[in-house]
Each structure stands twice: as structure tokens, then as C-alpha cells.
N, C-alpha and C positions, 0 to 999 in steps of 0.2 A: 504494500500500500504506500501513496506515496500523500499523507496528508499536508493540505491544502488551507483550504478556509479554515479560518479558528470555529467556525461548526463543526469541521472535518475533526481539525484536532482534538478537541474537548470530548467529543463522541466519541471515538473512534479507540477501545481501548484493548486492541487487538493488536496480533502482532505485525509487527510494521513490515509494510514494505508486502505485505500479501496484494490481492485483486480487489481489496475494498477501498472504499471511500477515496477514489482517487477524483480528487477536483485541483485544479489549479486558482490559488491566490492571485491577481491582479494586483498591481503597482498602484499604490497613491505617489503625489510628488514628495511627502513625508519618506516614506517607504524606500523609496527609491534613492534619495539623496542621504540617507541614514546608512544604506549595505553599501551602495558605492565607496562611503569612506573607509570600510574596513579592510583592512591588511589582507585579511583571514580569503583567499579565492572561494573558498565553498560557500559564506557568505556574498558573494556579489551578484549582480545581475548575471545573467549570461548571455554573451557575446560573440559576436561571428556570426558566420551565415545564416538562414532559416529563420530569423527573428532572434538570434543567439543560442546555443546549443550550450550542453553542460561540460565544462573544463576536466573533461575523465583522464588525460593524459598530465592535468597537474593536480589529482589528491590526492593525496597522504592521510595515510591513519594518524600523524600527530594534529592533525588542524582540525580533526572530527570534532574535541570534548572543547575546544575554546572557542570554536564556531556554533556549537548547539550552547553553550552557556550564553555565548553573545546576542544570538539571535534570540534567547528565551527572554531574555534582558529586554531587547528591541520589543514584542512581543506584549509584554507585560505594560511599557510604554504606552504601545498603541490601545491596551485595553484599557487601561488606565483614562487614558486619553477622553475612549468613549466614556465609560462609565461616568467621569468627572463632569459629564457636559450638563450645562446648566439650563440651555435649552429644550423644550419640550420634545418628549421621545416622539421622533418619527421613522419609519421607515428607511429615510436615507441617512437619517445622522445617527441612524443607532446598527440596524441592519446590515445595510450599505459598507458602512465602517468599519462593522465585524467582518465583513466577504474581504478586506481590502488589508486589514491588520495580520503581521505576524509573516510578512513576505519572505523575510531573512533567512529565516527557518524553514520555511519550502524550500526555498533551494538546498539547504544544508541536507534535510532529507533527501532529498536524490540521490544526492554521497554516499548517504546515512546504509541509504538502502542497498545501492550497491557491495559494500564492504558487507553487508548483515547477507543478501542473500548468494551472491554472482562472486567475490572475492573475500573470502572470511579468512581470519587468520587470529593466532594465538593472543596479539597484540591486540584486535580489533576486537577478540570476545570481552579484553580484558576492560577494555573503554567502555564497551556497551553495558557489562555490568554495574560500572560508575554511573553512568545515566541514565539508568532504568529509574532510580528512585527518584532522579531531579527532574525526567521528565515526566515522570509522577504526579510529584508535589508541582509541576507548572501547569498539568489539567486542570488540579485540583483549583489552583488559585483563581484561573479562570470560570470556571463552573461554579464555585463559590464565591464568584465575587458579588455582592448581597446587591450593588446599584448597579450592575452593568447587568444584572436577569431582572431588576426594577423599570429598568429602561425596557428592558426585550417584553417583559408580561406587558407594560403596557400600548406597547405595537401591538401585542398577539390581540388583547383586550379589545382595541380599536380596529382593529380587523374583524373582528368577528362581529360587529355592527353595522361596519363600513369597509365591505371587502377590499382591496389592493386589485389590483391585475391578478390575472391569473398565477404567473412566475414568481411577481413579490408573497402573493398570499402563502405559495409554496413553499418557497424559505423560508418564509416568517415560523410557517407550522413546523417546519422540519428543526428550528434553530430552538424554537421554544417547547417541542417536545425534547428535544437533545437535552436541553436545559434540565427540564423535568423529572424525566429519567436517570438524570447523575447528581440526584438529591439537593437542586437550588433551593427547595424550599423546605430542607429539613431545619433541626435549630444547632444552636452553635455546638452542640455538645455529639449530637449524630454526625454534623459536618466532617468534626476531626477526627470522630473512628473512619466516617467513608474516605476522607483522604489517605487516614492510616493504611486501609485495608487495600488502596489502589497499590500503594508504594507499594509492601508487603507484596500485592501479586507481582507486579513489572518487574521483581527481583527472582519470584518462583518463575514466570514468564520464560525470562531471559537463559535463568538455570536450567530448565526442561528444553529446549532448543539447542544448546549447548550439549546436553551429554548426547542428543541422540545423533548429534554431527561427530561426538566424540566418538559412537559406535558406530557408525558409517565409515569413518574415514580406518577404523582400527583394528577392524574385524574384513580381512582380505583374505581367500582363501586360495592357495596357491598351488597349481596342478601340474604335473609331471608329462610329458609327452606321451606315457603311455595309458594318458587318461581322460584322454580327450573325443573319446570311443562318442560318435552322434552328432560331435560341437562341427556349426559350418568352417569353412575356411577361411572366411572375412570374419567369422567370430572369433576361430583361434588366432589368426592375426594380432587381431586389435587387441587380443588376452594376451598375446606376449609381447607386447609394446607395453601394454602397461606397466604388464612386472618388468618388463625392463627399466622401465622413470623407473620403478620403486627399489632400486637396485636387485634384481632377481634375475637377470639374465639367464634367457634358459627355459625358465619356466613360463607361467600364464597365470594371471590374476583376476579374477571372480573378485568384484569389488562389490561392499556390502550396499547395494541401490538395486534398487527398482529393473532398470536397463540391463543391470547384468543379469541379477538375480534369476530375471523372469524367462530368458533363451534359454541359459542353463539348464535352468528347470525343465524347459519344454522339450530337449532334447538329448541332453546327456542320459549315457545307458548307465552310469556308475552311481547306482541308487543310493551307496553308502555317503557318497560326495555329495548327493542330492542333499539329502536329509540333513548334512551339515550348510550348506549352503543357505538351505528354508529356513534352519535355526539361527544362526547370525542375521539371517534379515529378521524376521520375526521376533527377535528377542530384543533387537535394540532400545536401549532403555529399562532392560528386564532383566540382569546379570545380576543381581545381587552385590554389588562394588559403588564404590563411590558416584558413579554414572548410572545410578538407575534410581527410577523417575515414580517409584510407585507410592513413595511415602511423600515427595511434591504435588501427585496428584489431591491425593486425601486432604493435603493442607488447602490445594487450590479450591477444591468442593466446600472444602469448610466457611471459605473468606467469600465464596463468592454467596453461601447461603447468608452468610450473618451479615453483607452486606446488603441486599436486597431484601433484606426483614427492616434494616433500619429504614426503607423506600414503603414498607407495608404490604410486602409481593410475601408469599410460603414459600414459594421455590425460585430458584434462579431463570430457569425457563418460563414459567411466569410472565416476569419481568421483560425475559430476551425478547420473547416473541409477540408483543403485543403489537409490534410496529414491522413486522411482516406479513405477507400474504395471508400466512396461515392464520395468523391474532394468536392462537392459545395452540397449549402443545397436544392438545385433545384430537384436535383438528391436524396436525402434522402426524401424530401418533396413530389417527386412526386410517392417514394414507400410505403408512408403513404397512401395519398391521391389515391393510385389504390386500396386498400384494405378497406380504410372505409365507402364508400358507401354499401359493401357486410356487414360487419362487423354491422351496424347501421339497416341495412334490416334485419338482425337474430336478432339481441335486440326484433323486432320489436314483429316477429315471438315467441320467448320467452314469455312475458310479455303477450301475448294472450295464451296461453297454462298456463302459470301461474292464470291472469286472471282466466278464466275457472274454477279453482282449491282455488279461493281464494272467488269467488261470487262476485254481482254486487255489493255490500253493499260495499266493498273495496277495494280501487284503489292503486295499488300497487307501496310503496314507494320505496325510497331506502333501508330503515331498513327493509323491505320484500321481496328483489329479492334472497337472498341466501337463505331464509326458504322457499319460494314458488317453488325455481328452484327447491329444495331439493323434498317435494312434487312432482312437474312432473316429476321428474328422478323416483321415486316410483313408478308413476302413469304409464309412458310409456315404462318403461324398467325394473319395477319393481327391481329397483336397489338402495339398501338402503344403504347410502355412508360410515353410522355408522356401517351397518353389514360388507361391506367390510372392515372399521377401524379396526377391529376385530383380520384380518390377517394380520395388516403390525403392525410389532414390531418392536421397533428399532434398537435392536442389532439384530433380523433376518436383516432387510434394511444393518444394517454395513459388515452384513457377504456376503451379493448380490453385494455389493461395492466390496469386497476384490475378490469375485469369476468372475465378468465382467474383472476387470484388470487382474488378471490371463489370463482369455484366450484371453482378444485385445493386453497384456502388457508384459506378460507371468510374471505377480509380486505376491509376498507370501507376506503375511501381516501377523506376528509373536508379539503378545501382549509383551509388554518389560513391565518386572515384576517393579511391583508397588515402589517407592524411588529409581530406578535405576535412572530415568531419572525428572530430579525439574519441574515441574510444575507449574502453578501460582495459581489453584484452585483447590478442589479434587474433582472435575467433570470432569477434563481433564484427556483423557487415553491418552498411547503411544503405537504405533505398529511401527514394525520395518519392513522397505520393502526393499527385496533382492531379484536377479531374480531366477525363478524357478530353473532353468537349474544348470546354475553352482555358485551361492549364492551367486554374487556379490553385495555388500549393494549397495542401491540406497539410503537410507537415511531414517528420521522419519516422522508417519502422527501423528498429535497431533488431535485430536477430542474436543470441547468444544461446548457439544449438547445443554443448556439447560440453560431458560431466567434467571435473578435473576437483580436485583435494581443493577443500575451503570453499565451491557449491553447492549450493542445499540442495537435496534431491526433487525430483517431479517436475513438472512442470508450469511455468505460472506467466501472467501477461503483468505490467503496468505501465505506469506511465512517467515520464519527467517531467513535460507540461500538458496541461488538457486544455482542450479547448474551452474558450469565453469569448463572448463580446462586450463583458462590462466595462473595459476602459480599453474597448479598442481589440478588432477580432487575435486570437491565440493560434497560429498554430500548434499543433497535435505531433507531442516527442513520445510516442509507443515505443514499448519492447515488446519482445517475447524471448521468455527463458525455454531450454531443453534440457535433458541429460543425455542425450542420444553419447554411445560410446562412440569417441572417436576413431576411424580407423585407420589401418597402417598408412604409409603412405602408399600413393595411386591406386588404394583404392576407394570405391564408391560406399556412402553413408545408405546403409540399410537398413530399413528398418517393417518393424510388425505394421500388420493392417492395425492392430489397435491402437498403435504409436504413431501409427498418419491419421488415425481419425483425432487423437488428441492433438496432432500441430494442428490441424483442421479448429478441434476445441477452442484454443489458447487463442489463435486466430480471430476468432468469433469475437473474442473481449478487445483484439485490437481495434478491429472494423468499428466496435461500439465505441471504442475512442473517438476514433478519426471522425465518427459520424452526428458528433454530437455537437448539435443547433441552440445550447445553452446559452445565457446570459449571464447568469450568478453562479458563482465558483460552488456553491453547495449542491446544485442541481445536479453535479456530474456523479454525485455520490450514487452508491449503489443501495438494493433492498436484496438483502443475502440469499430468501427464498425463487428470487426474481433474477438475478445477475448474471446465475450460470443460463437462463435460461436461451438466449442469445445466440453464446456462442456453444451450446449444445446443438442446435438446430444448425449450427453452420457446420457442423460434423457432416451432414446427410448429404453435403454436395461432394463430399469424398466418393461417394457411389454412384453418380451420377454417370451416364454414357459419356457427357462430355470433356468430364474430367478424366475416365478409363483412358477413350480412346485416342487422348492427346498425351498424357502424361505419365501413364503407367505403363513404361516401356522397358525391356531385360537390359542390366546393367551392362551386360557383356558384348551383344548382337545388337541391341537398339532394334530389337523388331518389337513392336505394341502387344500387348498383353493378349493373350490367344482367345478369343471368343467364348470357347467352351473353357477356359478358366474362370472368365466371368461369371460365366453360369455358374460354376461350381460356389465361383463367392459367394452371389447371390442366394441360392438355394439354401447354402448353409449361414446365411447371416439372422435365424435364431440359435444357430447353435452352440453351446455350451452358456445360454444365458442363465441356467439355471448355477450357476457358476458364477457370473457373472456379478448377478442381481443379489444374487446372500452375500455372498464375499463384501458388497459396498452395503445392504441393508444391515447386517450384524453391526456393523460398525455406527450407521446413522442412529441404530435402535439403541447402541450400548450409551450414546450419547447423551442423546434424551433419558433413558431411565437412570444413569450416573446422576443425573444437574434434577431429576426426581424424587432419589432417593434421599434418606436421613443421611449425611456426613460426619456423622459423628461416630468415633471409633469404625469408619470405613476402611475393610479390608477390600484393598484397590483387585489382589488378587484374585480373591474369594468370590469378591462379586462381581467378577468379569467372568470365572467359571460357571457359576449358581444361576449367571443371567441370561448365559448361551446355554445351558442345560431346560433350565424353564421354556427357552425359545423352538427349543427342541432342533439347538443346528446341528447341522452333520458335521459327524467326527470327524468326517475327511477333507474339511478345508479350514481355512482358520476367516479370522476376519479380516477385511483390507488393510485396517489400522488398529493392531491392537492397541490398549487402552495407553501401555506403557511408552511409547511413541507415538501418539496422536497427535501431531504435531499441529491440526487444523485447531484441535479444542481447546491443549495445554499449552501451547506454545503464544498463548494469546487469547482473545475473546471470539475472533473473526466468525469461526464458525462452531463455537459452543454451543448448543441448544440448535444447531443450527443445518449440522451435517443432514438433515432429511432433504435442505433446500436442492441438493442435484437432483432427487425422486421427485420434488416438489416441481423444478423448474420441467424434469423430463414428461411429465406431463402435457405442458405447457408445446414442449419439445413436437412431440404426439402430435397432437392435436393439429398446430400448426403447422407441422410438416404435410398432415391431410392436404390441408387448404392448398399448396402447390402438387401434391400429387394429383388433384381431382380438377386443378387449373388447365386450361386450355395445350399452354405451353410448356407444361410440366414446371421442374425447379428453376425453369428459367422464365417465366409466363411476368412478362412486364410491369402487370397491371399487381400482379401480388408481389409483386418484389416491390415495386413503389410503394405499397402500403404497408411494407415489412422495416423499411426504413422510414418510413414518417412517424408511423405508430411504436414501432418497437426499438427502431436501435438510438433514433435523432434525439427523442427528448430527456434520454435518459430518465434523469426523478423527476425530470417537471412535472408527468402526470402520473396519478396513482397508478401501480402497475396492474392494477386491475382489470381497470377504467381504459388501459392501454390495449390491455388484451382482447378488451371488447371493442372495442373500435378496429383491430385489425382482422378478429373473426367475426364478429356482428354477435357473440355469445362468448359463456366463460367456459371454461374448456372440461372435457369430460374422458374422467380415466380409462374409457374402455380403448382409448386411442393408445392409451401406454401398453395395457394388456394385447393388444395386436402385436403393436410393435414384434414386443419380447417373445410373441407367438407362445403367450401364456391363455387358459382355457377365457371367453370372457361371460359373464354370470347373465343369461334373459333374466326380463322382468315379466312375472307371471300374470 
């Protein structure tokens, strides 16, 4: 996340530098002539081409802790500022002023975030720990500043008699529920426990991210030539490049991520290795040593109940979710609980077809659902997942990205030649996006594909600046992060069909950058249940004919992907979702019932067993995210109470995917891509995302479109 408006910041107390709450701060001539003076680079505007871009080739991890104390300093100023005005609270001199205070400090965040997620280092965890608590105590002071929510209630107050514009009324509501929700009107005595209880978390926050980078990077597991029995040859490549950086010449290294993990698993015959492979990835956080996370969970459940008691909520979810889609966790809980009874009935189904394929001698564990599924996808649809790995190359996938926004966005993606534009690593490219027609810049996508020590694992999109036109239009500074394994040299980046639908994903949050028609820097922020929904639906043009028969061509021949491999994708793209769909619902459900339960004397252990026992999951897989590594929940607020929002959004997903499939012109049908971007990606939060959805389907959307999907049973009404 890269916050923004001091709405952004004050809400926002999740972990930084995620896909949330990214809005960009606008310059006042205060603002401006304040950071300019500073020494400090990561404080000052930014300069150069594109409307100024951010100085990646001059930060230093020593300038991070005196440039965020500087700018909190600056910050404190500008609220101050407001608060103090002795002028009657309006709109523009109370509002207005908050969208516009605290500039200094965007920028530094951008830094911030870089070093936290793209470039991490021993030095940089050691900073961020020092500033967990101070920028704690600077939410706190601004949320509890008693005359600057004096001034905001009575905006909100005179709004709700004498509406605003549509835009202003939005902020107003979004600034002075923020307000609300982070106890402005508790008394001074509640104040200083919730300020306690933030600090106190941003320091468990920081620690839980921290060790499970610390198990990632430290648990490698290292293989022998004669053990590589299944692994491809641009697999084992790129395995022994790595152990070679790692001084291990010779051998091949299985690095404890997602990217490695998951090939390994799917094809290596050396079960023994499997099963230790599953366990480093799955345990991170879970070792019993200094690095494990399950006695900071407990504390986190603790602080986050006894804070939202002092708000007058029972539970933490409660609280979370009154200001999403769903409102209450009743209504999230019960879009879990319709889909995983189908969900757990296909596991079932699976594992006997695996079974079958695996013989009675061996009962299929977890370290064998993704090599045996692999197997009956073979066996039944004669669909070899490596042969289709074949045809998706990465820069073919980058050039399907640039060709989908062309025709839903009408946008040209033009490569901006190499030292034009600083960068922080020489893996990151820059394109420049202008619209087709008449060449107006829309701004840069920065690209940073590929894993390397001190990257936080997965994949994720933000931004440097988002677009406004509150003091004059913003170009849009997008990224998108990967972990794709880098491979040896000359050869080509390969990757899963599941790992092109997610560049496809992360994509999806760019394009809602780039496409956002906002005014006020708070607008750009996101609705957690709503966010993903977007760029989930920009997954689906991955399958599309157009994008097959242009871009998914044999790394080696360059002849296009064979027809009847299509088919075979196609036919089989419900397959293994019963896989699929437990492995992320375990996870979204353990979420919800953890921030449910009593905290008190909670065994983190006990009742991550007890809760997947009651749920009745299968033995044979685990969940996407165990609790002890959850990095989306503990690692910050982002998506605490929140993880059902991908089930939530994929609905939505569903749904609107219909609307171009039963369109004239399929996923490319003009008339619904025009109203995909007006209604859904341009206004970001201007409009309730409801309210949006209705407007793009003419109704609200109805689950039995997700039950197709998954090609799960779906329920008549009698």
C-alpha cells in the first residue's frame, strides 16, 4: 500500500505497502515549498520526466528513519494547521486541506515500501522496527486530534442537511467514518489505551513479517543430480543457478516460496524430498524457535478484541466489516459456508481418481495431491501442465497484458529506453502508457517479475502516484511485483497457467490505477471485499481465443499453441477446483472464526487443528495460508476479517464475466467493455461499490454464476 491522503493514512492500519488504500496526496504551495527544502531526497518532490518519477537509483536505507520523522513532523504541521483554523468548518478549508496535508510523507512511503517489500535487508528490518511504534503514535495523534474531527463532524453534520456534490459528499462520508471507526469520539482515558494498543500491534505487525521472511529466505533445500528424477530442464537450470549465488555449486536449490515450492511438488518422483519441501513451506512461522509466530498471533487477537470493545463492537470482525460489501460477518460467513460443503464433496471426488492412479500401497498425503492431480489431469484429459508450460512465456504473457488493455482501455504500452527512467533493481522494466487514439500519457507500469533474497513472496500490484485532478490532472506510477524464478541465462521465463492467470490478476489492479477518473486523493482508496474484484475478472481474458492465438506460442519453435491443446485446456478448466477452492476457503474461514473467537488463553495451535477438524477438511491438503504465516491477516490489518473478500469479489467475478460471455462480441463486445470501465474500474470509491455493480449489470449479482464457474452442483428452487 502506498498511503496517501491523511484519510488514507489514519485508516489504513494495515500492512504497508500491500494493494490497499492507494490514493495519491496533491501539493498545496505550503507542501511543496516545505519538502523542497529538505536535504533528505526521499522527502522531495519528484523530478524528471513523466510529471517527475521517484529517485530509486539515489535511496539509501540511512535516509528512510530521518525522512519519515521529518515528514511526520511536516504532517503534524499541516494538521495542526487545519485543526487550529478559526474559520467556520467547510468542506474546502477542513476537507480539502486534509486531501492536501502530509505530502512529504507520500513520497517517503514509496521508498518506505520498496525497501519493506521489493528490496528488504537486515538493516532495513532493523529501521522499520524503530518506526513501527512512531508511526503508530502519528495515526494516533491525528485521529485523536479532538478539533480537527470537531471541524470534520461538522462538515459531515452539514452535509447530511445540505448535501455536497456527489464526490465531496463521498469523502466527507469516507473521512468521517474513518474518523469514527478509530475511536475520535471515545474519552481521554479509552483514547490512550487505543493509541497504546495500535503501537503495541505495529510492533507485533512488523515482528510476524519479519520471521516469516526469516523462514523463507533460510529454509532452502538442496538437491543432488541424482535427484532430480521428473524436474523440467529450465526448472533444473534455474535450481542450479540459484544454488550456485548461494555458494553451492553443483547442486540445485528449492527455495522456500510459492514458485519453487509448487513445480517441485507437481512433478518431482522423490516423495521423500517432496514431503520435506511441503514442510518448510508450510511450517514457516511454525518451528518452535525464536521465528515463530504463534504466541504473536494470540497477543494480536487479544489487542485487536480489547480494542474494538473500547469502540462498543464484541468482536473485531464486527467492527472490520461494517464498511464492506458484506456489512456483518454473518453475511461473509454464510457465502463461505454455501460453497464449502460442494467444495469439500470435489476434494473428495479428486483424491479417488488420484487414489486410483497412485495404488493401494499409498495413501495420499499432502506432499502428493499436486503430483497425483498432475497424473489424472494426464490420465483424463490427457493434459500435460509442463507441455502447456511450454507456450506461456513471459514476455509473450507481458505482450497479452498490453494487447487486453488496448482493446477494454484503448492503452499503448511503449518500452521507455533503459537509464531514462531510475529504477531500484535491473530487473525492473518501464513502459510508458498513452491512449491509442490521441496519445494522451496516462503514466508508467514498472514491472518487477522475479524472486531474489530480501522479496517478499507472491505476488502484488501498487502504486507511486495515482491519479487526481484536484490540483491539476496526476499521472499514474503503477507497478506490478512477481516471484517468477529467474532462469538460467538464454533461457525463456516459464511459467504455470495458474501463474499467467495471476500476472493477468495483479494486472487487473494496474489497469484500475491507470483508469481512475478521481478528483480527491481519498477516492482512489479501495473496499477490501470489492478490490480484488476487478482484477479477478481481468484473469478471464487469459482464455480468450484472442489472446491463445496470438501469444501463447512454444518457447522453442514459435509455432502457436496446437488447437487441440486448447481444447484440452479448456475442457479441463474445472479441474482440480475442488483443490483449489478448500485450499483458499480453509484459510478465508480460519480467518473469520480466529477474529470470532474468545482470545483469551488462545491456543493458536489447537484451534487451527479443532477448526479444520469441525470443518471436516481433508486430510490430504492443508490450507493456502496457515495461520502461522498469514501474512495477509498478521502481518497487518489489510485483510483481517477480510480474507473471504476474493470469494466475495469472485462472485462478482461470475457474474460479470456472464455479461460479456452472452455479449454480442464476446470479451471483446465494445459496448460492455465501455460500461466495465465507466462503472467499475474509472471511479474507483466515488461510488458505493454496490451501487456500481448495479449500474454495470442492471442487478446485484447472484452466486449460482460462481457455482458454474467452478463447475460445482448448483441448488433449483422448488
Amino acid at each position: 500500500m502506498k498511503t496517501n491522503s491523511i484519510y488514507s493514512f489514519i485508516t489504513c492500519t494495515v500492512l504497508l505497502f500491500s494493494t490497499s488504500c492507494k490514493d495519491e496526496t496533491t501539493k498545496t504551495e505550503h507542501t511543496k515549498t516545505e519538502t523542497a527544502m529538505s536535504d533528505n531526497i526521499l522527502l522531495q518532490d519528484y523530478t524528471g520526466p513523466y510529471g517527475g518519477v521517484p529517485a530509486f537509483d539515489k535511496m539509501k536505507v540511512d535516509q528512510i528513519q530521518p525522512a519519515v520523522i521529518e515528514g511526520m513532523s511536516q504532517g503534524l504541521k499541516d494538521i495542526e494547521a487545519i485543526a487550529n483554523n478559526t474559520e467556520v468548518p467547510t468542506f474546502e478549508n477542513t476537507i480539502e486541506a486534509m486531501e492536501r496535508a502530509g505530502h512529504g510523507l507520500d513520497n517517503v512511503f514509496t521508498y518506505y515500501g520498496i525497501f519493506s517489500s521489493n528490496m528488504s535487508s537486515p538493516e532495513f528490518r532493523e529501521v522499520q522496527s524503530q518506526l513501527a511504534p512512531k508511526l503508530s503514535d502519528y495515526r494516533s495523534k491525528i485521529n485523536q486530534n479532538e478539533a480537527l474531527f470537531k471541524r470534520v463532524k461538522a462538515v459531515y453534520d452539514a452535509s447530511q442537511t445540505n448535501p455536497l456534490p456527489a464526490d465531496q459528499q463521498r469523502v466527507t462520508q469516507l473521512v468521517y467514518k474513518g474518523f469514527e471507526m478509530n475511536g475520535a469520539e471515545l474519552d481521554a482515558e479509552k483514547k490512550k489505551r487505543y493509541a497504546e494498543i495500535n503501537k503495541e500491534l505495529s510492533s507485533l505487525y512488523n515482528k510476524f513479517g519479519d520471521n516469516v521472511l526469516h523462514d523463507e529466505e533460510n529454509y532452502i533445500t538442496y538437491l543432488t543430480k541424482d535427484q532430480l528424477d521428473g524436474l523440467s530442464d529450465g526448472f533444473i537450470k534455474s535450481a542450479a543457478k540459484i544454488a550456485t549465488d548461494n555458494g553451492k555449486d553443483g547442486q540445485y536449490a528449492i527455495t522456500n516460496t510459492r514458485s519453487s515450492m509448487d513445480p517441485f511438488l507437481t512433478y518431482s518422483t522423490e516423495r521423500e524430498l517432496r514431503k520435506q519441501v511441503w514442510t518448510n513451506y508450510y511450517s514457516r512461522g511454525d518451528n518452535g524457535d525464536q521465528y515463530d509466530n504463534n504466541t504473536l498471533i494470540a497477543e494480536i487477537l487479544k489487542l485487536r478484541r480489547e480494542r474494538v470493545k473500547l469502540l462498543g463492537y464484541s468482536n473485531y470482525a464486527e467492527w472490520r466489516l461494517q464498511d464492506r460489501m458484506a456489512k456483518t460477518p454473518a453475511n461473509a460467513m454464510g457465502l463461505m459456508e454455501a460453497v464449502w460443503p460442494a467444495a469439500i464433496a470435489r476434494v473428495k471426488e479428486e483424491v479417488v481418481d488420484m487414489q486410483d492412479v497412485a495404488g493401494d500401497d499409498l495413501k495420499i498425503q499432502p506432499w502428493d495431491y499436486r503430483f497425483y492431480a498432475e497424473k489424472v489431469r494426464q490420465k483424463k484429459y490427457n493434459l500435460d501442465s509442463d507441455e502447456v508450460k511450454q507456450y506461456l512465456q513471459l514476455d509473450k504473457l507481458t505482450q497479452a497484458l498490453f494487447y487486453t488493455a488496448g482493446r477494454l482501455f484503448n492503452y499503448k504500452f511503449t518500452p521507455v529506453k533503459e537509464g531514462k527512467v531510475p529504477v531500484f533493481h535491473e530487473d525492473v522494466k518501464v513502459w510508458e502508457v498513452t491512449d491509442k487514439d490521441s496519445g494522451k500519457a496516462i503514466g508508467l507500469w514498472y514491472l518487477d517479475p522475479f524472486a531474489r533474497p530480501g522479496k517478499r513472496s507472491g505476488a502484488w500490484a501498487t502504486t507511486y502516484r495515482s491519479h487526481t485532478t484536484f490540483d491539476g490532472p496526476k499521472t499514474v506510477l503503477a507497478s506490478n511485483n512477481s516471484n517468477f524464478v529467474k532462469p538460467a541465462p538464454g533461457e525463456a521465463v516459464l511459467v504455470s497457467w495458474d501463474d499467467a492467470e495471476t500476472f493477468f490478476h495483479e494486472f487487473g489492479h494496474a489497469l484500475h490505477f491507470f483508469s481512475s477518473n478521481v478528483k480527491y486523493p481519498t477516492l482512489n482508496g479501495g473496499v477490501r471485499d470489492y478490490t480484488e474484484f476487478q482484477s479477478q475478472l481481468l484473469e478471464r481474458w487469459l482464455s480468450t481465443d484472442e489472446v491463445i492465438n496470438q501469444f501463447l506460442v512454444h518457447n522453442k519453435t514459435g509455432k502457436p499453441i496446437p488447437d487441440s491443446l486448447v481444447q484440452k485446456i479448456k475442457k479441463a478448466s474445472t479441474f482440480n477446483q475442488g483443490f483449489a477452492t478448500t485450499e483458499y476457503l480453509a484459510s478465508a474461514l480460519m480467518d473469520m472464526k480466529l477474529h470470532l473467537a474468545d482470545p483469551e488463553n488462545i491456543d493458536i495451535d489447537a484451534f487451527e487443528r479443532e477448526t479444520l477438524a469441525e470443518l471436516n477438511m481433508p486430510s490430504e491438503l492443508p490450507m493456502r495460508h496457515r495461520t502461522p504465516h498469514f501474512g495477509h491477516v498478521f502481518s497487518g490489518e489489510g485483510y483481517a476479517t477480510a480474507y473471504y473478500g476474493y470469494m466475495w469479489a469472485d462472485v462478482l467475478t461470475s457474474d460479470a464475466s456472464e455479461a460479456f460471455k452472452n455479449a454480442p462480441d464476446g470479451f471483446y463486445d465494445k459496448a460492455v467493455a465501455d460500461k466495465l470501465v465507466k462503472y467499475l474500474f474509472a471511479p474507483r470509491n466515488s461510488i458505493d461499490p454496490a451501487e456500481a455493480f448495479r449500474l454495470f449489470r442492471g442487478r446485484d449479482a447472484k452466486i449460482e454464476a460462481l457455482l458454474r464457474d467452478r463447475g460445482f452442483p448448483v441448488p433449483t428452487n422448488n
